[in-house]
GUBAGU-376999 format. One record per residue (C-alpha): residue number from 1; x, y, z. Coordinates in nm, 3 decimals. Layout:
N
NUM  X  Y  Z
...
//
This chain:
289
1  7.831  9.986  8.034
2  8.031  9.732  8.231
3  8.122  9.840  8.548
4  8.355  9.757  8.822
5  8.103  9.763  9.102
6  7.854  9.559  8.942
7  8.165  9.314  8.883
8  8.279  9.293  9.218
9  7.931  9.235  9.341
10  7.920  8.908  9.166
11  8.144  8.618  9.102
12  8.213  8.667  8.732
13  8.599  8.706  8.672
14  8.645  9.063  8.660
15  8.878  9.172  8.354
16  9.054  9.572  8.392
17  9.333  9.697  8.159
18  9.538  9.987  8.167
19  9.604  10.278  7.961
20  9.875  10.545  7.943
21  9.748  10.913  7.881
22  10.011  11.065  7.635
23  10.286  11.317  7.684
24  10.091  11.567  7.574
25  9.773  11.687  7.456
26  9.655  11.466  7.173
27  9.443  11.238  7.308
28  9.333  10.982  6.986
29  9.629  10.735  7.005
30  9.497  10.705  7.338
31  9.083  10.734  7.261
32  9.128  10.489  6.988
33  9.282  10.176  7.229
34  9.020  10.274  7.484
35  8.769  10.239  7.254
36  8.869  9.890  7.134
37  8.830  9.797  7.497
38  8.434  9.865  7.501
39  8.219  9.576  7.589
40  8.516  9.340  7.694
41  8.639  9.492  7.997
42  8.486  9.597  8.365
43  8.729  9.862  8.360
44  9.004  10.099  8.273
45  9.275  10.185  8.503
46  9.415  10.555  8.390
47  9.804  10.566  8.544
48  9.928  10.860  8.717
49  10.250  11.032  8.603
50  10.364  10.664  8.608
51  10.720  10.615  8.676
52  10.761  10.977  8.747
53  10.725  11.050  8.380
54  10.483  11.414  8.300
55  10.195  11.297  8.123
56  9.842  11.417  8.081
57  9.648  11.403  8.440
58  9.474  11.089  8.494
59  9.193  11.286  8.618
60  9.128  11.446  8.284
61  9.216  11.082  8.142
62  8.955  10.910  8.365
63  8.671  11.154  8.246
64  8.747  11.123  7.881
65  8.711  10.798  7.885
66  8.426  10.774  8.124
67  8.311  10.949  7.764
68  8.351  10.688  7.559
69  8.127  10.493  7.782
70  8.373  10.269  7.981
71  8.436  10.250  8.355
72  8.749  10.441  8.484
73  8.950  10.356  8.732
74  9.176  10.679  8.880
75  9.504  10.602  8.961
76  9.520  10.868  9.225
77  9.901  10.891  9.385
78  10.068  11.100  9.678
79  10.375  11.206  9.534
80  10.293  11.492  9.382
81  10.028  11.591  9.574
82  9.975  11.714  9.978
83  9.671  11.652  10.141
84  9.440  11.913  10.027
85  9.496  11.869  9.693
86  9.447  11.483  9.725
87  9.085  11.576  9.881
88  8.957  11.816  9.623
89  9.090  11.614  9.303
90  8.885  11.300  9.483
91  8.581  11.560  9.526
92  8.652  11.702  9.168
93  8.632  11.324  9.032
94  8.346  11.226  9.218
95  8.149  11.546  9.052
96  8.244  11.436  8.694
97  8.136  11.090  8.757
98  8.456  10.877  8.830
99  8.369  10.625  9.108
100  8.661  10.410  9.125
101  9.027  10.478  9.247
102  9.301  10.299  9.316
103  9.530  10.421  9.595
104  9.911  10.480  9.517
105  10.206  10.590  9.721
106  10.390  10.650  9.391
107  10.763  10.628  9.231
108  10.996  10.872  9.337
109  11.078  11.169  9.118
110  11.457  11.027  9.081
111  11.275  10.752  8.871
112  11.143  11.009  8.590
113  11.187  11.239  8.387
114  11.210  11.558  8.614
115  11.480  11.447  8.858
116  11.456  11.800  8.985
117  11.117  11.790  9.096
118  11.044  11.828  9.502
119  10.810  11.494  9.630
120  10.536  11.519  9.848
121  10.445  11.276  10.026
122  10.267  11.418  10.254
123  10.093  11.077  10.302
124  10.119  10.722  10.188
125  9.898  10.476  9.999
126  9.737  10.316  10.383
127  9.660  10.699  10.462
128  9.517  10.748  10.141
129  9.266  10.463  10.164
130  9.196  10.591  10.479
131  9.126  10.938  10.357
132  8.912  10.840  10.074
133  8.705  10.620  10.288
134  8.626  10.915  10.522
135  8.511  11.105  10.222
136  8.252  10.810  10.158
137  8.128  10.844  10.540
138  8.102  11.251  10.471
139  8.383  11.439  10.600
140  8.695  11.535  10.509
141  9.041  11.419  10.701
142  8.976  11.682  10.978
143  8.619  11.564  11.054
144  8.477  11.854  10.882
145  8.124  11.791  10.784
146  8.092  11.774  10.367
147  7.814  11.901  10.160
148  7.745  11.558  9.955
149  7.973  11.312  10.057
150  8.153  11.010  9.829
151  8.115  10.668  9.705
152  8.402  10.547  9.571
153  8.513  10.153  9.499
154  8.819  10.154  9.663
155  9.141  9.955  9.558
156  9.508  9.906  9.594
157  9.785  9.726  9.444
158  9.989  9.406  9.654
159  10.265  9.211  9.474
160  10.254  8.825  9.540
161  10.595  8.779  9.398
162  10.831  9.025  9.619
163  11.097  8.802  9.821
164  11.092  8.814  10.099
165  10.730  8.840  10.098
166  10.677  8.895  10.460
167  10.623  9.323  10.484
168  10.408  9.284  10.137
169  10.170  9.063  10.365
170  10.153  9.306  10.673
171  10.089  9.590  10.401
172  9.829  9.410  10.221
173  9.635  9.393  10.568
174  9.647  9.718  10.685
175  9.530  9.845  10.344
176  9.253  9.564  10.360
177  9.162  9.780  10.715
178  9.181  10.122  10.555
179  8.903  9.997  10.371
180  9.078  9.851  10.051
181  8.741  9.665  9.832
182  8.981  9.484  9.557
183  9.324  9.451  9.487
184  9.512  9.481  9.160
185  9.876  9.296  9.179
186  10.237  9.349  9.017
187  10.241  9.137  8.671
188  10.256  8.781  8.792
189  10.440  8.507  8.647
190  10.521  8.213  8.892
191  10.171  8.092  8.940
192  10.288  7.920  9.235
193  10.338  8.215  9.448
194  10.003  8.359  9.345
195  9.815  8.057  9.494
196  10.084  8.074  9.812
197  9.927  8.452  9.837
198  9.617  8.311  9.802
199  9.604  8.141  10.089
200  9.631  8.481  10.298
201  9.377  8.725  10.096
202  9.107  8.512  10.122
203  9.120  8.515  10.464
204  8.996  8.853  10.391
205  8.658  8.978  10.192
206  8.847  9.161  9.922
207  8.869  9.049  9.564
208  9.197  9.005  9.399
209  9.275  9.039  9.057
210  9.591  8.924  8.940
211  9.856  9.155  8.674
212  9.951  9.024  8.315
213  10.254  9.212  8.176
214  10.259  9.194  7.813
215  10.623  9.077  7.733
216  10.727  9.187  7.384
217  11.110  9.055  7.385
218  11.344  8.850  7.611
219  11.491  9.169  7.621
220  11.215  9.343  7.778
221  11.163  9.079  8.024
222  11.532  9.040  8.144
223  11.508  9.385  8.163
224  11.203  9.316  8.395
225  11.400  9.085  8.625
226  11.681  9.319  8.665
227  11.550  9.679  8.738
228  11.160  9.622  8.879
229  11.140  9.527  9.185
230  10.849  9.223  9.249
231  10.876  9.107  8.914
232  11.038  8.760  8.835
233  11.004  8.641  8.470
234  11.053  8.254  8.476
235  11.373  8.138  8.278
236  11.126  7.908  8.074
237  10.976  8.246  7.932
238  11.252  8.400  7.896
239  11.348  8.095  7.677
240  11.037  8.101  7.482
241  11.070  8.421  7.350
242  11.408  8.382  7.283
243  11.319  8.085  7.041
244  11.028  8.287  6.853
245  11.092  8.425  6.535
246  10.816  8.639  6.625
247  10.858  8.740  7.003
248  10.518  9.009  7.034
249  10.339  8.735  6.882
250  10.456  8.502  7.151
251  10.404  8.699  7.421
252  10.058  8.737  7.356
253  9.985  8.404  7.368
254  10.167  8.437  7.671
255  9.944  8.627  7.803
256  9.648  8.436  7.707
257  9.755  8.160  7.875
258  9.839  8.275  8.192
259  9.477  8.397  8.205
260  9.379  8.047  8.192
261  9.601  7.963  8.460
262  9.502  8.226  8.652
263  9.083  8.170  8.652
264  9.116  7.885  8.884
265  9.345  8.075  9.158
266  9.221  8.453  9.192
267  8.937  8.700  9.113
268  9.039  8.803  8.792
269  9.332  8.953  8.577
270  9.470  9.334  8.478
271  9.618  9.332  8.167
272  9.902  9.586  8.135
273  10.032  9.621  7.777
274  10.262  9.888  7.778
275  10.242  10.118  7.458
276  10.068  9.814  7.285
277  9.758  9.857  7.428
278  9.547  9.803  7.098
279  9.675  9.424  7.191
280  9.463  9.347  7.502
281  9.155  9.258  7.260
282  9.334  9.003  7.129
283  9.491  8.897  7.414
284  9.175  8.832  7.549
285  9.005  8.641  7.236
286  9.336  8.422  7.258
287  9.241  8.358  7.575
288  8.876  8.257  7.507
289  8.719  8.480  7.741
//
């Protein structure tokens, strides 16, 4: 099995993609994309609730797929959880065999699909690196001695493209000293502020790996532009796949080639196909990887 550690302990370009557990309980939409994943990834992130939307638990996610004999990564956020739970569900994953999270302060509820749930909160995603890391010394947040401590690979998420870029630098840092091991960014698509963000995180012994957004439409990515914060699709994409006759098509070679550009600039790429996630293998043969 591929996994993330081994990946970050050399200096092979590391390759993760992401998959959405469904709104609900059957799982083989969701088994089936994983499974096309096996042998040409170092890992799978599992989302949490993402965008406030009720989903399956990413916990439960993480281990099925840890079944199908890929590497998990948990999306683990604080919104919906206070500070004990946060500790158990880390202990609970470490038990089934997860060993990779990535830290997450989390959309509000407003942004979902149950405006009328109460946020949490109770800590953000700096304390949350924090917290894990003291599970991998051996106690919990209190200094309480455990009985079998942690190991995890610990990551977060930056996002090279937010303007003004200034507080996304100071945030990057302190996550880098709460013990942050590799960084996964917002989709990228101005390759020239990826190499200006560069020039800061490797001042730093962390490994960054860069976000591909799968663009379906020009819809989709003026959508992008106009309601996600940190993302900027370029007006000459835009363009492109307003020319195609066949857009998806297009935007996967999209996608394949900004993985090209990318391997010269950064540590590797997370490719986040949205829904189309039985795309990323060929995203990645278009790509020649």
């Amino acid at each position: 099995m591929n996994t993330l550690k081994n990946a970050l302990e050399t200096s092979k370009f590391i390759i993760t993609a992401e998959s959405g557990p469904p709104k609900g309980t059957d799982v083989n939409e969701m088994i089936h994309c994983v499974s096309l994943l096996k042998g040409k990834v170092d890992a799978v992130n599992v989302t949490d609730n993402q965008s406030s939307v009720m989903r399956l638990g990413s916990l439960g996610a993480s281990k099925l797929i840890l079944d199908q004999g890929l590497d998990p990564i948990y999306q683990l956020t604080c919104r919906d959880r206070n500070r004990l739970a946060i500790q158990s569900d880390l202990l609970s994953a470490w038990v089934l065999g997860i060993r990779n999270v990535l830290a997450l302060t989390g959309d509000h509820p407003q942004a979902g699909d149950h405006k009328q749930a109460k946020p949490v909160f109770d800590i953000e995603s700096v304390q949350l690196l924090q917290v894990i890391n003291t599970l991998n010394r051996g106690t919990d947040m209190n200094g309480n001695q455990l009985k079998g401590k942690t190991a995890f690979v610990t990551g977060a998420t930056v996002t090279p493209e937010a303007d003004p870029i200034e507080p996304q630098l100071l945030k990057f840092e302190k996550k880098v000293k709460a013990g942050a091991q590799f960084f996964q960014t917002q989709a990228v698509y101005d390759t020239k502020k990826m190499e200006e963000f560069m020039k800061t995180a490797r001042q730093f012994q962390v490994k960054i790996i860069a976000g591909i957004l799968l663009l379906k439409s020009a819809k989709m990515a003026r959508f992008l532009n106009k309601f996600v914060p940190g993302i900027r699709v370029t007006e000459d994409l835009i363009n492109e796949l307003e020319k195609s006759e066949k857009p998806l098509e297009t935007g996967i070679q999209i996608a394949a080639r900004q993985i090209n550009e990318l391997r010269s600039i950064c540590d590797g790429v997370h490719i986040m196909a949205i829904g189309m996630e039985d795309k990323v293998p060929m995203i990645l043969e278009r790509s020649g990887i």
